[in-house]
N, C-alpha and C positions, 0 to 999 in steps of 0.2 A: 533449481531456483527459477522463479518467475523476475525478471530484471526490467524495470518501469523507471520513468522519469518522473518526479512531480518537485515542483519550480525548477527547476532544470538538475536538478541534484538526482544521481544515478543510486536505485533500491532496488533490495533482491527479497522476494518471500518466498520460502518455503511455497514448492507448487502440489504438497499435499491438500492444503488449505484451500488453493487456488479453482474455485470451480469451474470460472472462462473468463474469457476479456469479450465486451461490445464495446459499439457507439454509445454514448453517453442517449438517452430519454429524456423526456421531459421530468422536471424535478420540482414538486410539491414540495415548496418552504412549509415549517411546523414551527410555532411561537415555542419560547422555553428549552431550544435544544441549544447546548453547545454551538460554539463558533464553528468548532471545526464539522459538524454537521450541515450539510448541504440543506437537507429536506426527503420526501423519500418520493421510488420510483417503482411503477410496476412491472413487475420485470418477471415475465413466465406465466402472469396472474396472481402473483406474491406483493404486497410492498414490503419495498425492503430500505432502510435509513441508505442513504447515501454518506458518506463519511467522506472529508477532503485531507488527503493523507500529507498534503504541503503544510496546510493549515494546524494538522493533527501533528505532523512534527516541528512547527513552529517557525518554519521558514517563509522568507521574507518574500514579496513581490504576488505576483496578480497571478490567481489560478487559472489556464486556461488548458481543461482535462477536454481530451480526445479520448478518451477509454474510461470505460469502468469495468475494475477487476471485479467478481465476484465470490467472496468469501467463504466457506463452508466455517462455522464458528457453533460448534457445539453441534445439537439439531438446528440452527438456522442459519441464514445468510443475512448478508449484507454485501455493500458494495462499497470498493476503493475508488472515487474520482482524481484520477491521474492523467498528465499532459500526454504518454505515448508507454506502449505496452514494445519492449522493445524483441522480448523472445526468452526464451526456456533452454539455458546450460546448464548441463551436468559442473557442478566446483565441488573440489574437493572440503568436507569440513574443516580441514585444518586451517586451508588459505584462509577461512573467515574468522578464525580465532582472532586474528591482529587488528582484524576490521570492527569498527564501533557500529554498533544494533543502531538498528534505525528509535530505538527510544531510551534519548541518549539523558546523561543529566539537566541538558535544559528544556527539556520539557517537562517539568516536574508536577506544575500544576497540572496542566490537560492530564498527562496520566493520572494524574489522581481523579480525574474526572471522568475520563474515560472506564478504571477501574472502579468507580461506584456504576456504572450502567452498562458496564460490560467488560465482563473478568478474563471470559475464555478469548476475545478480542483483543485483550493486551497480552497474553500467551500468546497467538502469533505475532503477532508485531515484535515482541522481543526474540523472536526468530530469526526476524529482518537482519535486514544490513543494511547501510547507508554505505555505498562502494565509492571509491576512488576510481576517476575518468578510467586511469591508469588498466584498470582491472578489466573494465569491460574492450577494451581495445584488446589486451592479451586472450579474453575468452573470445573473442572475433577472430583473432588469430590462429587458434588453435582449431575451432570449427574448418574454418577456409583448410587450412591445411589435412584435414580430414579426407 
């Protein structure tokens, strides 16, 4: 799992998905998209929508992304603007059973909005996790003691 911050709340995706992390680009706003769309970036010689994944799960407070993950999402990509990319642990599936998906009941609307304009994009995200502080202190733990 790839484990990110956005509004300060700790997320893990599936790092199958996960193409790389950069510095965030410069970001072409587009009339007519979603809130939680940034605008898009060129990234490789691609534009690719920039998606704001605080805004895309509904939490509260001002985005200030230092990274964009970049998605492999079918044949295309797209980009995660997130506050900090914090690293890649091996977790067991189990431990995430108890843990609630990063798209949870209260984002009901955006998912449904997100799922008219992009299907295979709300399949990973329901990947996700939305982690307790807790979790990522113990996978720090267990790394170190490595």
């Amino acid at each position: 799992m790839v484990f990110c911050r956005a509004r300060g709340r700790l997320c893990a995706l599936p790092l199958t998905h996960v193409a790389e992390t950069m510095r965030p680009l410069p970001i072409e706003p587009f009339g007519g998209a979603p809130a939680f769309v940034k605008g898009v970036s060129i990234v490789r010689g691609e534009p690719l929508p920039i998606v704001d994944l605080g805004a895309l799960l509904g939490l509260e407070g001002e985005a200030a992304p230092s990274r964009l993950l970049t998605l492999r999402v079918g044949e295309r990509h797209l980009a995660l603007a997130v506050e900090a990319v914090l690293g890649i642990r091996e977790v067991d599936t189990s431990v995430l059973e108890d843990v609630p998906p990063l798209l949870g009941d209260g984002v009901s609307d955006m998912v449904a909005t997100l799922s008219a304009l992009e299907g295979e994009l709300l399949l990973v995200l329901r990947a996700g996790r939305l982690l307790p502080e807790s979790m990522w202190a113990e996978l720090e733990h267990v790394e170190t003691a490595r």
